[in-house]
C-alpha positions as CSV (number, residue, x, y, z in Angstrom):
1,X,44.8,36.4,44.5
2,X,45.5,37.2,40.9
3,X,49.0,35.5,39.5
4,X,50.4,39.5,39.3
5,X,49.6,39.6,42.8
6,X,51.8,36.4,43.8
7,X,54.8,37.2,42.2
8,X,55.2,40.7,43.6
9,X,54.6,38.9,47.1
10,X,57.2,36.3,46.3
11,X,59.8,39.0,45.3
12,X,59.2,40.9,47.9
13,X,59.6,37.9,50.7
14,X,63.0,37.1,48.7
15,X,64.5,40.5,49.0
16,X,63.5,41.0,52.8
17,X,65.3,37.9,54.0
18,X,68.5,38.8,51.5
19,X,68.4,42.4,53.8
20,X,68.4,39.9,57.1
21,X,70.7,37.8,56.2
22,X,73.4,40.7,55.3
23,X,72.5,42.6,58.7
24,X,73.3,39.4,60.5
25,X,76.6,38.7,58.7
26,X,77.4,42.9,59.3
27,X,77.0,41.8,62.8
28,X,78.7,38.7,63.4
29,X,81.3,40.8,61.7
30,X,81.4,43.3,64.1
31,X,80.7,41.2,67.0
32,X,84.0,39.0,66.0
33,X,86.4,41.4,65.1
34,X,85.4,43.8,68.3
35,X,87.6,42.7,71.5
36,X,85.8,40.9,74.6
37,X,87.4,41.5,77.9
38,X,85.5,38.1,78.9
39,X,84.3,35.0,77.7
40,X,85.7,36.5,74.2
41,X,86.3,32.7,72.7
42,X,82.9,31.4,74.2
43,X,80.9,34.8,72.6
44,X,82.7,34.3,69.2
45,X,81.7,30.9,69.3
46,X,77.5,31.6,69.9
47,X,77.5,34.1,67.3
48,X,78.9,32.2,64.2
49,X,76.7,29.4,65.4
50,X,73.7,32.5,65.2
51,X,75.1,33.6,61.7
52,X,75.2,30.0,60.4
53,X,71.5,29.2,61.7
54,X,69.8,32.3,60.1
55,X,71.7,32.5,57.0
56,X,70.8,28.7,56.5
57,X,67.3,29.4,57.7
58,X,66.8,31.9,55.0
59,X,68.5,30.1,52.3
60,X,66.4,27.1,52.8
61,X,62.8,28.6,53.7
62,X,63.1,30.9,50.2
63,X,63.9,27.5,48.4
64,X,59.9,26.7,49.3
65,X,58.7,30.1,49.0
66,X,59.7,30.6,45.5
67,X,58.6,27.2,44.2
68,X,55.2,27.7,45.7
69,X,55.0,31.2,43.6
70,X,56.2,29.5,41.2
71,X,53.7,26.8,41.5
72,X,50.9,29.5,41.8
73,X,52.3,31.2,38.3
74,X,52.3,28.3,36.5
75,X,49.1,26.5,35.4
76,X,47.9,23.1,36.4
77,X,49.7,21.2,32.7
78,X,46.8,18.4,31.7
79,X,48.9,15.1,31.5
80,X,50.5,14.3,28.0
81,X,48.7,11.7,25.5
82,X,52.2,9.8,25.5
83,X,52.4,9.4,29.1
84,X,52.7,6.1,30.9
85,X,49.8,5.2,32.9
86,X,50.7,4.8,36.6
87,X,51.4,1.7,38.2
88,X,48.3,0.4,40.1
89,X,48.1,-2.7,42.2
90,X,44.3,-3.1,41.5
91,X,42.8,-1.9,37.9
92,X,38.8,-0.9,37.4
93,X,37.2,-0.9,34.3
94,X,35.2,2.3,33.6
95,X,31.5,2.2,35.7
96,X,28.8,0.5,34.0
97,X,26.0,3.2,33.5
98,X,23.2,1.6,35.3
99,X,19.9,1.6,33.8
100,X,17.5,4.3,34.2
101,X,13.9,3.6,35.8
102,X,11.3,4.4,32.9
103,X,9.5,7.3,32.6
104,X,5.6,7.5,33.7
105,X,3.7,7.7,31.1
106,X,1.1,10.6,30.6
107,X,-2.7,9.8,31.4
108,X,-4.6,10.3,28.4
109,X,-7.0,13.4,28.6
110,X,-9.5,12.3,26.4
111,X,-10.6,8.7,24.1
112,X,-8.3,7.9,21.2
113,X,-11.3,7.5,19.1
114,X,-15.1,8.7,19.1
115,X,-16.5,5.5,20.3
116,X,-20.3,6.8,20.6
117,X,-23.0,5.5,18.4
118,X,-23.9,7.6,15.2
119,X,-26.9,9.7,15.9
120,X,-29.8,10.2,12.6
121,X,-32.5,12.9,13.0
122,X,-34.1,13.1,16.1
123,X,-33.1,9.5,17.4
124,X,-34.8,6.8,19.0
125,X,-36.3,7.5,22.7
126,X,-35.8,3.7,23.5
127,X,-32.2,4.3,22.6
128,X,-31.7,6.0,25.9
129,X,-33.6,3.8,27.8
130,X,-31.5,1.6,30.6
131,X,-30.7,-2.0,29.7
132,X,-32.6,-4.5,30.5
133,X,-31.7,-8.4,31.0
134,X,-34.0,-11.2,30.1
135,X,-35.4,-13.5,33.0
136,X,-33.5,-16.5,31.2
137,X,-29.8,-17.2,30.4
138,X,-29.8,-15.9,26.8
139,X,-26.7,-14.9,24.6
140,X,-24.5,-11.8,24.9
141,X,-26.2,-8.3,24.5
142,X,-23.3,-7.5,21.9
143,X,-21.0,-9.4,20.0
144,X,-18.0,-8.5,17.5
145,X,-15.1,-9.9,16.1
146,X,-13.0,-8.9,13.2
147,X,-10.3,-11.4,11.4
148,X,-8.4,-12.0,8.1
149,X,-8.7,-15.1,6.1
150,X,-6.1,-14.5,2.8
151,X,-6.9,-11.7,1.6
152,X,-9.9,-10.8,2.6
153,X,-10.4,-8.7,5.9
154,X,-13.9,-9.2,8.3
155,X,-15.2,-7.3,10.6
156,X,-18.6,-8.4,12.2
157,X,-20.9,-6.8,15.3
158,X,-24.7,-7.7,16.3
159,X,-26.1,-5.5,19.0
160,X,-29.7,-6.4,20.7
161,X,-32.0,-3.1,19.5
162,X,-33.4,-0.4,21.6
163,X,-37.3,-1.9,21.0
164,X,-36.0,-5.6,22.9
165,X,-33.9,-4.6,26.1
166,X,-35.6,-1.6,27.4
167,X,-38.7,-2.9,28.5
168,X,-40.0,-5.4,30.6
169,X,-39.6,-8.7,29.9
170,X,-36.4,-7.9,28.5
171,X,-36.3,-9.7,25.2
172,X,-32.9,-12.0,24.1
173,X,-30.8,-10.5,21.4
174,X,-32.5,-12.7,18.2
175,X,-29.9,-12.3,15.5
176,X,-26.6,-14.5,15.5
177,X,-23.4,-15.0,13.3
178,X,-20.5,-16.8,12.4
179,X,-17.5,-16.5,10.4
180,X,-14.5,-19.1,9.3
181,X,-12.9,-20.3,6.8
182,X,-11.7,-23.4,4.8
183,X,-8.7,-25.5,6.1
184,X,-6.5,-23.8,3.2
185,X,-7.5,-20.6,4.0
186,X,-8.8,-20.1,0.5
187,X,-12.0,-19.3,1.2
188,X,-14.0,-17.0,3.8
189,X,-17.3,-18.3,5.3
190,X,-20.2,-15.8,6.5
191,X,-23.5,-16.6,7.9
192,X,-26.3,-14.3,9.5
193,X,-29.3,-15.2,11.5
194,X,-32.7,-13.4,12.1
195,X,-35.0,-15.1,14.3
196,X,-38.4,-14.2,13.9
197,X,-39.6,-11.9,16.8
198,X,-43.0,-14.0,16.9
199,X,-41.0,-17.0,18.0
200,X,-40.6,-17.9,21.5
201,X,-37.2,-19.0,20.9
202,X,-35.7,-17.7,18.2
203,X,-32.3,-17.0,19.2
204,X,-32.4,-20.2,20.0
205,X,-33.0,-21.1,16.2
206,X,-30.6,-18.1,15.0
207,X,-27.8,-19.4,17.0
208,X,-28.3,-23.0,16.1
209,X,-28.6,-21.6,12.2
210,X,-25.8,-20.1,12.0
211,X,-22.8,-22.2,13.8
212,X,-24.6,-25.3,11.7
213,X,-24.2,-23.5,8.6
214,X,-20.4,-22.8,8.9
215,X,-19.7,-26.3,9.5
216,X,-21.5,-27.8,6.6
217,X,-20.6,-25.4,4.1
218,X,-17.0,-26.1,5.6
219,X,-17.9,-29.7,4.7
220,X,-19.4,-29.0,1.5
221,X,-15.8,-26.8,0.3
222,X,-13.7,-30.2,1.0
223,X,-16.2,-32.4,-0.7
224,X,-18.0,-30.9,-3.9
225,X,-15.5,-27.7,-3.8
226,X,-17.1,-24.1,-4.5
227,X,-18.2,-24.7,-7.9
228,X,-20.9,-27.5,-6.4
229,X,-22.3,-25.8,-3.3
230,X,-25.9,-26.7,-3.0
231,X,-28.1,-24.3,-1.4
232,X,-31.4,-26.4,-0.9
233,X,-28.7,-29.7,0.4
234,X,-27.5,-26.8,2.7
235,X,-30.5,-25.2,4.3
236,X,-32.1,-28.7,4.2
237,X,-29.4,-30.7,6.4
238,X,-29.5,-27.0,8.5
239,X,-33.4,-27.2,9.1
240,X,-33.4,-30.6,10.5
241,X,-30.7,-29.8,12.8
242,X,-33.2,-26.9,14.3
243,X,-36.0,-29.3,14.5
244,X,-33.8,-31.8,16.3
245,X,-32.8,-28.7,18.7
246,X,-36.4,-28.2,19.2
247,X,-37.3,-31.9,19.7
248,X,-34.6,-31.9,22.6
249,X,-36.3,-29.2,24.2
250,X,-39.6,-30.2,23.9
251,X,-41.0,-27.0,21.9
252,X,-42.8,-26.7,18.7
253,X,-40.5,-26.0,15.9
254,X,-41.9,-22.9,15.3
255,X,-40.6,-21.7,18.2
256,X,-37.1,-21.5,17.0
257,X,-38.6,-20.4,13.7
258,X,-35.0,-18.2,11.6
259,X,-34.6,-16.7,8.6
260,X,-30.8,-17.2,7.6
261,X,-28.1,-15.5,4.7
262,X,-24.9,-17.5,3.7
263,X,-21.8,-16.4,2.3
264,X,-18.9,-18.1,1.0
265,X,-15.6,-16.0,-0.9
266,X,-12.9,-17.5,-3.2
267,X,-9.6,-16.1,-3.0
268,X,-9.0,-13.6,-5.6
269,X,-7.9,-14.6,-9.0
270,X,-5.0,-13.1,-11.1
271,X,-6.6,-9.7,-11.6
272,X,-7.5,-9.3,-7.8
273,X,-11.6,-10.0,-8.5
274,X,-13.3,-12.6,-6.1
275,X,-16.0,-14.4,-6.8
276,X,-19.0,-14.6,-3.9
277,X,-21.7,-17.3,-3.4
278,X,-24.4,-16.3,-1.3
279,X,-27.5,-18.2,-0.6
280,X,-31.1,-16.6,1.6
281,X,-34.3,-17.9,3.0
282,X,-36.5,-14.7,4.3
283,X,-35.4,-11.1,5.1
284,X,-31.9,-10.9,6.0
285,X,-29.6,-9.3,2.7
286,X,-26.8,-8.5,0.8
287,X,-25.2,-5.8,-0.4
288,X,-22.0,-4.6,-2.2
289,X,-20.0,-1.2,-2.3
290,X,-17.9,0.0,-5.0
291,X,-14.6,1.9,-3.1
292,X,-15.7,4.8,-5.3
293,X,-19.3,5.0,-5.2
294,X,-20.3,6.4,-1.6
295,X,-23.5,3.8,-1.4
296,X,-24.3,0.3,-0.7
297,X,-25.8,-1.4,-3.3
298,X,-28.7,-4.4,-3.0
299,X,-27.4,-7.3,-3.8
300,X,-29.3,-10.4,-3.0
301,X,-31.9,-11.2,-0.7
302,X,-35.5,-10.9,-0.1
303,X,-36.3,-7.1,-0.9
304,X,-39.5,-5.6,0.7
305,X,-41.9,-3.2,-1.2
306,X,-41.6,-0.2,-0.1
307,X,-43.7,1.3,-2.6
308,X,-46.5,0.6,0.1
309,X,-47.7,3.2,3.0
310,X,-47.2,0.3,5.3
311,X,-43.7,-2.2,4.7
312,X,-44.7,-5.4,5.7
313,X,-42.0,-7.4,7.4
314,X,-43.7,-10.5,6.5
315,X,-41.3,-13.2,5.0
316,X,-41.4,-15.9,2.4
317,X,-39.4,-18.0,4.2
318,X,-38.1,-19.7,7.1
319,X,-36.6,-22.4,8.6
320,X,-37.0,-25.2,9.7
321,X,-40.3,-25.0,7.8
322,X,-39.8,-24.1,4.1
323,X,-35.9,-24.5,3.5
324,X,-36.8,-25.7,0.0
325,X,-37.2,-21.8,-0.4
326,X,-34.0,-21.1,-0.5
327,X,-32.3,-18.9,-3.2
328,X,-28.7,-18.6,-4.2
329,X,-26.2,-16.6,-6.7
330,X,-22.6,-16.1,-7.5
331,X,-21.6,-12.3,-8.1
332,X,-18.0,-10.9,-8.4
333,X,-16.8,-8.7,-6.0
334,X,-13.7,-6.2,-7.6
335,X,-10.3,-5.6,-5.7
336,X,-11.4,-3.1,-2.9
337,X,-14.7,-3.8,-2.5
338,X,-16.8,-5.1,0.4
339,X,-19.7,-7.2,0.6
340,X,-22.3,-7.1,3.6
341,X,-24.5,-9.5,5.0
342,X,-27.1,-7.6,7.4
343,X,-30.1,-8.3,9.2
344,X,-33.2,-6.2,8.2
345,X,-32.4,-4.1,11.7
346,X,-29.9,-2.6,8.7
347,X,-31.1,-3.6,5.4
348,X,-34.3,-1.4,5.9
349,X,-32.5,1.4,7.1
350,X,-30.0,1.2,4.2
351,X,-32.5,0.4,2.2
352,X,-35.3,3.5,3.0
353,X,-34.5,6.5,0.5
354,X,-35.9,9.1,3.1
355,X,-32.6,8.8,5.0
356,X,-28.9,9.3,4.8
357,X,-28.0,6.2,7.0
358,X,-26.7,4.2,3.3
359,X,-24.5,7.5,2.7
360,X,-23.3,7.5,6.3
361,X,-22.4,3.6,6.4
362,X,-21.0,3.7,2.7
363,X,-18.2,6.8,3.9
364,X,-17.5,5.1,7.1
365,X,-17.2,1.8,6.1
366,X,-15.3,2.3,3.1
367,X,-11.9,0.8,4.6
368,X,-11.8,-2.1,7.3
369,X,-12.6,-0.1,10.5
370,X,-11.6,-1.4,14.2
371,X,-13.9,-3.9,15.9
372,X,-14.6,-0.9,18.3
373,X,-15.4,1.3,15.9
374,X,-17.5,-1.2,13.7
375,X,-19.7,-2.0,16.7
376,X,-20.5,1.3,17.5
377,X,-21.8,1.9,14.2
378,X,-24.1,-1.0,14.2
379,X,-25.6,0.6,17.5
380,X,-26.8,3.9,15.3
381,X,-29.7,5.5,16.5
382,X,-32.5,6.5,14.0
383,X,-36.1,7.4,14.4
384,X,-38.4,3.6,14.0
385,X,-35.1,1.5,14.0
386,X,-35.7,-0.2,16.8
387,X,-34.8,-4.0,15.4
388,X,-31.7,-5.9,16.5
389,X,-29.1,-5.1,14.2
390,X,-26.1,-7.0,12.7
391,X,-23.6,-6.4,10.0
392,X,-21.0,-8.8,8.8
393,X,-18.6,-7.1,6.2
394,X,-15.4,-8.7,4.0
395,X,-13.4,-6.1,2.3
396,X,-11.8,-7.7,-0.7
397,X,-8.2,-6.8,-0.5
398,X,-7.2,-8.3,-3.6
399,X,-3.8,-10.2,-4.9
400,X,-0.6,-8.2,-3.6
């Protein structure tokens, strides 16, 4: 009912009991002044009593009536800013809003990143070949890491090749690194392993090569500093460490027969440049890339001839037999460039003209990639590459 609606009904109730009550005092008027030829006292008596009931009824019940209208007419009025709170005998504090369970996430739909391996020409057909384990416990398949040492960033990955795990006997994975780093932190150490696939345990030899050469160059920083690292001291103390591994087995040397790379980085100097030492014995190499030249560049090593119909992977040198071979050479590596040390599972295949693998790795590895990613790109598949494969690069991120 609207508020137009209540008042008329509230007048209207007013007026008819004002009617009501002046037909009952006409009445009582009539009824007391008219003569009674009986009981005329006792009648006189009931009907003021009547008069005074009603009239007081109606008085009093339109006292409620109207202050309900009124009540409807009037709005409800929202309480004053001013006004004194009421007097409560207990007080709350407002509700603590309770915490919300979290939301479920959303299942991703598809890979954050393209994880599968880079694909040249036609391919490999081992490359799609199952995997194969060795009959003896032999090192993992696939290895990576990646790590900062100053301001340098490393990323590293070997991965066994298509030609070793796809047939039977499954070969071992032959190629093995490390990386570390000086006590200070000054200096990054690298060191890749190839053993020689006509050894009957070279990754025996590779793995022994490398974790040995860490440690002694590690000893050779805190004794002679980077300035007097000797190469032929170096490869020496690392081929008689093979032979004693060899010894304990009770094999022929030559069964562990490695060739092995080393690499040891300064910390930048005032203009940002690091300086690189980096020593070889056989096939395993070097190489550099300028941030703004989309190829990797030789840099040290022993580089085949691939003027001939037929590269020979023949090598000079190996250890533990001829580690008087040895070759070193400091070169200068400018703020933002990388230097790679790779066995020839990717030197040859950056190295070969014919392709655009070099172009491909140059573009890609440009910037410090994820582990992930890294990995994935030293399991490419190319026609012939069917080598193990392994890649240790330092990105030389300069002074800030």
């Amino acid at each position: 009912m609207s508020r137009a609606d209540g008042r008329r009904g509230a007048l209207m109730e007013g007026r008819w009991r004002l009617v009501l009550f002046a037909a009952v005092v006409i009445g009582a008027f009539f009824e007391v002044s008219a003569e009674h030829r009986r009981f005329g006292p006792l009648v006189d008596a009931f009907a003021l009593a009547a008069v005074g009931v009603i009239g007081a009824a109606a008085v009093l019940g339109s006292e409620p009536s109207a202050r309900s209208a009124g009540q409807r007419e009037r709005p409800a009025q929202e309480p004053r800013p001013d006004a004194a709170p009421p007097i409560c005998r207990y007080a709350t504090g407002p509700a603590t809003p309770q915490p919300q369970p979290p939301r479920p996430r959303p299942f991703l739909r598809e890979r954050p990143t393209d994880l599968s391996v880079p694909r040249f020409g036609d391919g490999a057909h081992a490359q799609g070949y199952r995997w194969l384990l060795p009959e003896r416990t032999v090192q993992n398949g696939i290895a990576a890491d990646e790590a900062t040492v100053g301001a340098f960033t490393l990323r590293a990955a070997s991965v066994i090749g298509p030609g070793h795990r796809c047939a039977e006997p499954a070969e071992p994975r032959q190629d093995s690194y490390r990386i570390g780093r000086s006590r200070d932190s000054r200096y990054a150490i690298v060191a890749v392993a190839d053993g020689l696939s006509s050894a009957a345990r070279s990754d025996a030899g590779a793995t022994t090569a490398s974790s040995q050469a860490v440690t002694l160059l590690r000893e050779q920083l805190e004794t002679v500093g980077f300035g007097g690292l000797d190469a032929k001291e170096l490869y020496g103390r690392i081929a008689q460490s093979i032979a004693a591994h060899a010894s304990g087995r009770g094999v022929d040397t030559a069964d562990l027969a490695t060739v092995l790379i080393t690499a040891v980085l300064a910390e930048p100097d005032a203009n940002g440049v690091a300086q690189a030492w980096i020593a070889w014995l056989g096939d395993s190499s070097a190489w550099t890339l300028d941030p703004h030249v989309p190829s990797w560049r030789f840099a040290a090593g022993e580089a085949k001839d691939r003027t001939s119909a037929v590269v020979s992977n023949e090598v000079a040198g190996r250890l533990p037999d001829t580690p008087q071979l040895v070759g070193d050479a400091y070169l200068p590596l400018a703020p933002g460039a990388a230097l790679a040390l790779v066995t020839d599972g990717i030197g040859d295949a950056w190295a070969d003209p014919a392709g655009n693998v070099n172009e491909y790795f140059a573009n890609a590895w440009r910037a410090p990639v994820p582990a992930s990613r890294f990995t994935a790109d030293v399991g490419f598949d190319a026609p012939q590459c069917l080598d193990d494969r392994t890649a240790v690069v330092t990105w030389n991120g300069g002074r800030a």
